[in-house]
C-alpha positions as CSV (number, residue, x, y, z in Angstrom):
1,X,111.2,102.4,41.1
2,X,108.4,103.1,43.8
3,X,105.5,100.6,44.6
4,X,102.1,100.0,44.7
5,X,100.4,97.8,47.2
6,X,97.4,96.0,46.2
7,X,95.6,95.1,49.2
8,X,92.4,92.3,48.1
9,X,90.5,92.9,51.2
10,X,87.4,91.5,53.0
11,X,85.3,94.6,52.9
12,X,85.3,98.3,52.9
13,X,87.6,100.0,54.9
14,X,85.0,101.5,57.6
15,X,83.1,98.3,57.5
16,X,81.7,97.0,61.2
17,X,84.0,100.4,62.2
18,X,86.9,98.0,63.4
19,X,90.2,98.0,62.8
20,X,92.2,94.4,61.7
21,X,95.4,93.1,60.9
22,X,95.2,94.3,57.0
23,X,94.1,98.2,58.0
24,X,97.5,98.7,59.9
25,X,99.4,96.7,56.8
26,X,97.8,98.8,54.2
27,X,98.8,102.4,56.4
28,X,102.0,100.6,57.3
29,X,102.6,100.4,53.5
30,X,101.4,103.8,53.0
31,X,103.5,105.3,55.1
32,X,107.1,103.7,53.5
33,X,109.3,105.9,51.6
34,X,109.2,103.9,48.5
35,X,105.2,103.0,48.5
36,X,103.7,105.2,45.5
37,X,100.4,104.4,46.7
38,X,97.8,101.8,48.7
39,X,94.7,100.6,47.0
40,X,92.4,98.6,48.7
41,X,90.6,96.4,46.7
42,X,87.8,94.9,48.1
43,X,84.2,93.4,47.5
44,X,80.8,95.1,49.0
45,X,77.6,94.2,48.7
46,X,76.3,98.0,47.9
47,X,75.3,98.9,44.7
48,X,78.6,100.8,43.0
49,X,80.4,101.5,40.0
50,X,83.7,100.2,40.3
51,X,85.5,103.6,40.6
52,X,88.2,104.6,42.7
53,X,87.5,106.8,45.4
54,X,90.1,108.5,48.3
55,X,90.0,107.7,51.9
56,X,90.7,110.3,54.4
57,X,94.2,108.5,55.3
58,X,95.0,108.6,51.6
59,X,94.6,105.4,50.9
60,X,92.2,104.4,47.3
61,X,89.5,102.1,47.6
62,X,88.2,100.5,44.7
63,X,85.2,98.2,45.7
64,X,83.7,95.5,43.7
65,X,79.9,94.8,43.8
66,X,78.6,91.4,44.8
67,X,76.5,89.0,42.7
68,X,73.7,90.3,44.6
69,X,73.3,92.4,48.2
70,X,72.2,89.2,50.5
71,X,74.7,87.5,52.7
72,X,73.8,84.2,51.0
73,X,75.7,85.2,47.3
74,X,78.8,86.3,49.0
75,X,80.0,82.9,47.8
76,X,80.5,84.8,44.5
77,X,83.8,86.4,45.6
78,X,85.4,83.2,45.6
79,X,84.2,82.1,41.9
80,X,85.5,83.6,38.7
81,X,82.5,84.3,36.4
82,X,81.1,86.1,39.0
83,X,83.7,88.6,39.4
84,X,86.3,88.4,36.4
85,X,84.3,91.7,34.4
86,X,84.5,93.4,37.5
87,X,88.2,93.4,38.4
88,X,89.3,93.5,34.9
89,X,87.7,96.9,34.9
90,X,90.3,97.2,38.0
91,X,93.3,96.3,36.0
92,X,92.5,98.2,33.1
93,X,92.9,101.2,35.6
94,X,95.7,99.4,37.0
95,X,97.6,98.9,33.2
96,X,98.7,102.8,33.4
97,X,101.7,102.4,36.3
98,X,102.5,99.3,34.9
99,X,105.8,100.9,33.0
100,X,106.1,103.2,35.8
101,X,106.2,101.4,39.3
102,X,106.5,97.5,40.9
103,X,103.0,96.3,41.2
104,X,102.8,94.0,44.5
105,X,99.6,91.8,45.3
106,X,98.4,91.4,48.8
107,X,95.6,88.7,49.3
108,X,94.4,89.5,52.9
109,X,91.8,86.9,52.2
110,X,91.4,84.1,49.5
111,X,88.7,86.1,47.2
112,X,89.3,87.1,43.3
113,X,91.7,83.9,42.9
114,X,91.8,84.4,39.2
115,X,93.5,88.0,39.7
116,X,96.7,87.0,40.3
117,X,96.6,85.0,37.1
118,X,95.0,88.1,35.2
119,X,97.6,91.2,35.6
120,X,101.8,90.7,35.1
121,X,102.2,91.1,39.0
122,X,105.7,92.2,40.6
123,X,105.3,89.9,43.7
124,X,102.1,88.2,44.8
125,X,101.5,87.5,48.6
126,X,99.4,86.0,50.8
127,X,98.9,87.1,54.4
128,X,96.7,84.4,55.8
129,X,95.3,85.3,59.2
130,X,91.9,83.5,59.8
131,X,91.3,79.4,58.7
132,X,89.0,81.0,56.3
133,X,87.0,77.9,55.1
134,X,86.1,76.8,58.8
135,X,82.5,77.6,59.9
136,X,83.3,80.6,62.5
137,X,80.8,79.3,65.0
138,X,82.1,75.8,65.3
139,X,78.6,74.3,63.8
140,X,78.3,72.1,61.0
141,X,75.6,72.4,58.0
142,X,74.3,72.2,54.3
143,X,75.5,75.6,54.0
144,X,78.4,75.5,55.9
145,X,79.8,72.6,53.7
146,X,79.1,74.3,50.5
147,X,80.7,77.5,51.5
148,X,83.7,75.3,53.0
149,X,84.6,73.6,49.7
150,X,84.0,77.2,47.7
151,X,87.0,78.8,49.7
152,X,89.2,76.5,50.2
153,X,89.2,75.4,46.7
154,X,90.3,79.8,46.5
155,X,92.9,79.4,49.0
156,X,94.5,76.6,47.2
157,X,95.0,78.4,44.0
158,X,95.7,81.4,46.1
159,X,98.3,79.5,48.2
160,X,100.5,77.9,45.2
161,X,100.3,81.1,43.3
162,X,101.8,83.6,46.1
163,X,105.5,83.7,46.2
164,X,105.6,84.7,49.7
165,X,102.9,83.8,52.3
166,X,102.8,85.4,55.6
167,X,100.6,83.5,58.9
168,X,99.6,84.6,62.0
169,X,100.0,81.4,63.6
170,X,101.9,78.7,64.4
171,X,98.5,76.5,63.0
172,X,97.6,78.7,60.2
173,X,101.1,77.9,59.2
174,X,101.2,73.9,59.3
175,X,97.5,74.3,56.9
176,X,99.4,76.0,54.5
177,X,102.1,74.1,54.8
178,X,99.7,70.9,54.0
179,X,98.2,72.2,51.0
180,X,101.6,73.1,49.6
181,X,104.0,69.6,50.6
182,X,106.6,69.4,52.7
183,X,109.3,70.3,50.1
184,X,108.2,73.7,49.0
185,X,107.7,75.7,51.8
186,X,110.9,78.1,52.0
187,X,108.5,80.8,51.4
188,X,106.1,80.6,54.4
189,X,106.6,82.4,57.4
190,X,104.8,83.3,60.8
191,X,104.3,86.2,61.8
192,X,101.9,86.9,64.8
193,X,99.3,89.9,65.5
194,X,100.5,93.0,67.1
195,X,100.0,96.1,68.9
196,X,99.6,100.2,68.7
197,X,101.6,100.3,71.7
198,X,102.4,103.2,72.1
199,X,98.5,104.2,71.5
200,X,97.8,101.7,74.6
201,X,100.1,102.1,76.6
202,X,99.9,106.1,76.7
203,X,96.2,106.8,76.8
204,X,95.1,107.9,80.2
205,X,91.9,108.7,79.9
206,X,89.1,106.3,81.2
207,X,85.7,105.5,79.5
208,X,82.7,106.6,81.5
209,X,80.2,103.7,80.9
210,X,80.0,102.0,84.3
211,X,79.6,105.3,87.0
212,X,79.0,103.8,90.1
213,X,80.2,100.9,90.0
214,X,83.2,99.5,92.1
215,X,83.4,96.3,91.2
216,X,86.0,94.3,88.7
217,X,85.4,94.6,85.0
218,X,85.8,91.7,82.7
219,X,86.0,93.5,79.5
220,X,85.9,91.6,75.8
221,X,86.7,94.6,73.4
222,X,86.3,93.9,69.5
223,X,83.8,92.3,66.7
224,X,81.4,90.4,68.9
225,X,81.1,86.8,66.6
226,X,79.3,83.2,67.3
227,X,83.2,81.9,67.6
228,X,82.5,83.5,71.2
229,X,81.4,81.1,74.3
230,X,78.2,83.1,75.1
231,X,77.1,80.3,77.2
232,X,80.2,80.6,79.0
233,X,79.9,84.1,80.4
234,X,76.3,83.6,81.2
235,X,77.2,81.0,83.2
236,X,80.0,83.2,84.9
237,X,78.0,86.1,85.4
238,X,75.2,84.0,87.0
239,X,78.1,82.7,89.4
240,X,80.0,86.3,90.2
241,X,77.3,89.1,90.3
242,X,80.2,91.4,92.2
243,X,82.2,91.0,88.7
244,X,80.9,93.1,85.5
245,X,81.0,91.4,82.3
246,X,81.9,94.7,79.8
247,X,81.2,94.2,76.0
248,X,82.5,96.8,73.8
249,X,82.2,96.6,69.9
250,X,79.3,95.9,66.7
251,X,77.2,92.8,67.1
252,X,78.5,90.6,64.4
253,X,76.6,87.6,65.5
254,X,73.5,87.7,63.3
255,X,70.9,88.2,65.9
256,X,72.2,84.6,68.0
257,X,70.1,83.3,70.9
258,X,72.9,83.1,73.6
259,X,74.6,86.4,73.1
260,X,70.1,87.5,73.5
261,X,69.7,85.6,77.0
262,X,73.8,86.6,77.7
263,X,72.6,90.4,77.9
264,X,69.8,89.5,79.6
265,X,72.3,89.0,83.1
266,X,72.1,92.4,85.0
267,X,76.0,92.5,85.4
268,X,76.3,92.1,81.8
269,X,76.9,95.5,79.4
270,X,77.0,96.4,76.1
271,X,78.0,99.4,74.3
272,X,78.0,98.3,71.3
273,X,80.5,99.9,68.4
274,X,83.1,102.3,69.3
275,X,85.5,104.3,67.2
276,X,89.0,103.1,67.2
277,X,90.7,105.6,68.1
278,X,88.6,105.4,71.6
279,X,89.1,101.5,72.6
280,X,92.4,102.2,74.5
281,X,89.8,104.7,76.8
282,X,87.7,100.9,77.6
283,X,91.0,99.3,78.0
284,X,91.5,101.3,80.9
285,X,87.9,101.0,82.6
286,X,88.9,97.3,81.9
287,X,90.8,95.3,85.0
288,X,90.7,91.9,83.3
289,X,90.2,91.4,79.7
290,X,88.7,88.5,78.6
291,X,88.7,86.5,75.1
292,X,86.8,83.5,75.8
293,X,86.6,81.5,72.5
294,X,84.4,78.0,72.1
295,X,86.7,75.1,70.4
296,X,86.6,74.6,67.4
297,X,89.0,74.6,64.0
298,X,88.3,77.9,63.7
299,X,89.4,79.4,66.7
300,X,92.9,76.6,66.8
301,X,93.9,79.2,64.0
302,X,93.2,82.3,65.7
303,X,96.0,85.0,66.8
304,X,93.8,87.4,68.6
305,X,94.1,90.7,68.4
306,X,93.5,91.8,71.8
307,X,96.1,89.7,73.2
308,X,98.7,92.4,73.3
309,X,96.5,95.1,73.4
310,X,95.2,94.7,76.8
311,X,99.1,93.9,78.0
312,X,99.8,97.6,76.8
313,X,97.2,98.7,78.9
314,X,98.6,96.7,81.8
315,X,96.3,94.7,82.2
316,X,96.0,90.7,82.6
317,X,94.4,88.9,80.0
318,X,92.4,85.4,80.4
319,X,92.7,83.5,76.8
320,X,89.9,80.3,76.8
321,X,90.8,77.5,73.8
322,X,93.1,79.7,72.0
323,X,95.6,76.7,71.5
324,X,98.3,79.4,69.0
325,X,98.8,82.3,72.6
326,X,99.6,78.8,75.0
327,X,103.4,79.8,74.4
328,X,102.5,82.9,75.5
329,X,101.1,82.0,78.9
330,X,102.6,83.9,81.8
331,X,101.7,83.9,85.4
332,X,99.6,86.6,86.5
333,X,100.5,88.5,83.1
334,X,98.5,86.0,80.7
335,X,96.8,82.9,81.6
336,X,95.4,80.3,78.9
337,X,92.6,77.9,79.8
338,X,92.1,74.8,78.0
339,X,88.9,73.7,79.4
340,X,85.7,76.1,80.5
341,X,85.9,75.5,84.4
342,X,88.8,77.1,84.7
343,X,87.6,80.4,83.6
344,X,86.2,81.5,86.9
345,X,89.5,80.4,88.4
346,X,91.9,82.1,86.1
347,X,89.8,85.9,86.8
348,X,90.6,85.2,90.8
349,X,93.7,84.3,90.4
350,X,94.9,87.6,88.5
351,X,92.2,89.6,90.6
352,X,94.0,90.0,93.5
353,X,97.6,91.5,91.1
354,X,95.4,93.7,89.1
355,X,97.3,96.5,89.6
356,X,100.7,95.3,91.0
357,X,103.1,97.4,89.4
358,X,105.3,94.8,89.0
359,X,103.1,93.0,86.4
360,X,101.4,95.6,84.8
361,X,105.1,96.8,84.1
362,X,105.9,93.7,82.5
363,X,102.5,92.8,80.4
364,X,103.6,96.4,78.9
365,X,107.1,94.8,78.4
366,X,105.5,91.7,76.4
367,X,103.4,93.8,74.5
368,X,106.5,96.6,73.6
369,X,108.2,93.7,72.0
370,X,104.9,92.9,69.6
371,X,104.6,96.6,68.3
372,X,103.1,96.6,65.1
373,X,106.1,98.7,63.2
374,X,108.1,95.6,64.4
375,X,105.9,93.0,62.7
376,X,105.4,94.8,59.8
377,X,109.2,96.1,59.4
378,X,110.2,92.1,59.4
379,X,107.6,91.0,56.9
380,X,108.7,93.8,54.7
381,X,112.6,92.9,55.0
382,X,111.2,89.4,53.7
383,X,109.1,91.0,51.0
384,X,112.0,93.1,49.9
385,X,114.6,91.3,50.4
386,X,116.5,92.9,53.0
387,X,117.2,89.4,55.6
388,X,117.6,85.6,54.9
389,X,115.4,83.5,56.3
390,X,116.0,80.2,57.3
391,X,113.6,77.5,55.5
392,X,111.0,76.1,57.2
393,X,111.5,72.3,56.9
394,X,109.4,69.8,58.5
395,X,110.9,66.2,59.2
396,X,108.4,64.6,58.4
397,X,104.4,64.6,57.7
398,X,103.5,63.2,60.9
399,X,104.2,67.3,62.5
400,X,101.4,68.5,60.5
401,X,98.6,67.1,62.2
C-alpha cells in the first residue's frame, strides 16, 4: 500500500521565496517509490477557498485561511475554534484514500493541534526544527508572552501525540525531551540540517553584484530576521571598510531600526530575495560566510541552514552564539564564537586560507557527509521501520537543563 505525506506547514510553498528544511522533506517524500502523493497543508493569510491546487514540482497544496489577514491573528493557527471548520473541509477531501493508501502526518510546526486527534492517522510525526514559542528577536513583551503560552501549549499536545518526533538539534531535543519525561523518550531522535551538495559544490558560476570590487566578501545568505546581530556587523563594517558585508535574501525583519542604520555603512550590500536555484552563484562571490546570531533561547535551538551550504562551496564559515554547530568547530574550516569580540578575529584568521585547497577540499568533505538524501534516507528508515534505534535515555534530570 503506497503513502501519502501530509506536510502541516508554516506557509505557502513560495512564501518569502526561500527554501527550508520541510521543502526538501516534502520533494524528498515525493520523490520515494512508495509515496502516492505530497500535500502540503498549510495556513495563509490570503483570502481562499480551501481547495487543492498543484504545484509545478507536483506537490498539492491545500491552504487554510487565517482568522483574519493581519500578522496579529496569526495566533489562530494554534487554537481550535479558529480552524477546526477549515481542516475538516481538508479531511473530508482526505476520507477518499483512506481505504486505499497509509495516511502519514507531518507537523513541520505545532499549528492545527486538534488534527491529529480529528482523522484515523497511519503514523503522526513531529519534525521540530525551530524553539517555536521563543520570541525570534530575543526581546521580551505583552505580546510576546501571550503568543509564548499559545504555542507551546500546541506543541505540547503536538509533542505527546506524535509517535515519532524528529529535531534538529541537540537542544531542540533535551525541550522535547522535558515536556515528555525522562521515561518515554525512545521515540525522539536528532537529526541535523543538511545540504544540496552536489548543487553547491558543482555550480561555477559567480554572481555579478559587486564589479569592481577586490576586496573580501562577508556574505550572510538566507531570510534576513531580528534573531540577526545587526548591531554587530555595523560595528564590524565601521571597523574593516576593506571587507564587504554581502546580504542576500527577503527582509523578514519588519522594517527594524538596526538592520535601517546597518545598510546605511557604505561597504554594506543588499540584494535583497533571490531565487533558489541562484544562491549557490552568491556562495561563490562569497569568501567568508557569515551567520552572526544575537543570544538568545531562540537562536540555542537553531541548526542553521547555511552551515553546510557554504562548506560545499568551499568556503569557511564564522558561526556567532550558535551553541548546537560548537561540535562542529574546525580550524580554518568552521569557527564558532561565543562572545561578539571575537568576530573580527575569527574573519582574519580564515582570511588568509580562503582559498587553500587543502581546506576548501575538506569543508566540501564535511558538507558531503550532511547531504540531504542522507538525512532524509535515515529519518525515513526510522519512519518505516527499516533500522533500530537505540533509546535515548537520560540519567538523570539534572542533563536537561
Amino acid at each position: 500500500m503506497k503513502n501519502i505525506h501530509i506536510i502541516v506547514a508554516t506557509g505557502e510553498w513560495g512564501q518569502d521565496n526561500l527554501r527550508y528544511r520541510r521543502h526538501r522533506l516534502a520533494e524528498f517524500l515525493q520523490n520515494e517509490p512508495d509515496t502516492k502523493e505530497v500535500i502540503w497543508l498549510c495556513p495563509t493569510p490570503d483570502q481562499t477557498d480551501s481547495s487543492m491546487s498543484k504545484l509545478p514540482n507536483g506537490i498539492k497544496q491545500w491552504a487554510v485561511q487565517d482568522l483574519l489577514p493581519q500578522k496579529v491573528f496569526r495566533f489562530g493557527r494554534y487554537v481550535d475554534s479558529f480552524y477546526k471548520k477549515k481542516i475538516e473541509l481538508f479531511l473530508e477531501f482526505l476520507k477518499q484514500s483512506r481505504e486505499s493508501f497509509n495516511l502519514i502526518l507531518w507537523y513541520t510546526f505545532p499549528g492545527f493541534p486538534l488534527l491529529a486527534d480529528l482523522f484515523s492517522w497511519d503514523k503522526v510525526i513531529y519534525d521540530c526544527s525551530d524553539l517555536w514559542a521563543a520570541p525570534i528577536s530575543g526581546s521580551k513583551s505583552v505580546v510576546s508572552a501571550f503568543r509564548q503560552k499559545v504555542i507551546s501549549s500546541a506543541e505540547d499536545r503536538i509533542v505527546k501525540r506524535a509517535e515519532l518526533i524528529f529535531c534538529t538539534s541537540d537542544y531542540l531535543q533535551k525541550q522535547v525531551v522535558r515536556k515528555l519525561g525522562v521515561s518515554n523518550t525512545g521515540h525522539v531522535h536528532t537529526f541535523e540540517n543538511g545540504v544540496e551538495y552536489d548543487l553547491f559544490a558543482g555550480e561555477k558560476e559567480i554572481a555579478d553584484v559587486a564589479p569592481g570590487f577586490d576586496g573580501t566578501i562577508l556574505g550572510f545568505i538566507g531570510g534576513i530576521k531580528p534573531k540577526l546581530d545587526f548591531a554587530l556587523i555595523t560595528k564590524a563594517a565601521r571597523q574593516k571598510r576593506e571587507w564587504l558585508f554581502l546580504f542576500v535574501g527577503p527582509d523578514g525583519t519588519g522594517g527594524h531600526p538596526e538592520f535601517k542604520e546597518l545598510l546605511q555603512e557604505p561597504n554594506v550590500l543588499w540584494t535583497g530575495s533571490v531565487p533558489p536555484l541562484e544562491v549557490p552563484k552568491y556562495m561563490n562571490l562569497v569568501d567568508i560566510g557569515i551567520m552572526p546570531y544575537k543570544p538568545s533561547p531562540y537562536n540555542d535551538a537553531v541548526f542553521p541552514l547555511k552551515l553546510y551550504e557554504f562548506l560545499a562551496a568551499g568556503k569557511p564559515a564564522i558561526g556567532v552564539h550558535l551553541p548546537s554547530t560548537k561540535k562542529y568547530a574546525e580550524e580554518m574550516v568552521y569557527e564558532h564564537v561565543n562572545h561578539v569580540d571575537g568576530f573580527i578575529e575569527a574573519c582574519e584568521k580564515v582570511e588568509a586560507v580562503v582559498y587553500d585547497s587543502v581546506y576548501a577540499n575538506r569543508r566540501r568533505e564535511l558538507a558531503k557527509t550532511k547531504d540531504w538524501n542522507s538525512v532524509f534516507s535515515g529519518m525515513a528508515d526510522v519512519v518505516f521501520e527499516k533500522r533500530n534505534w537505540p533509546l535515548l535515555v537520560w540519567a538523570d534530570t539534572d542533563q536537561l537543563n
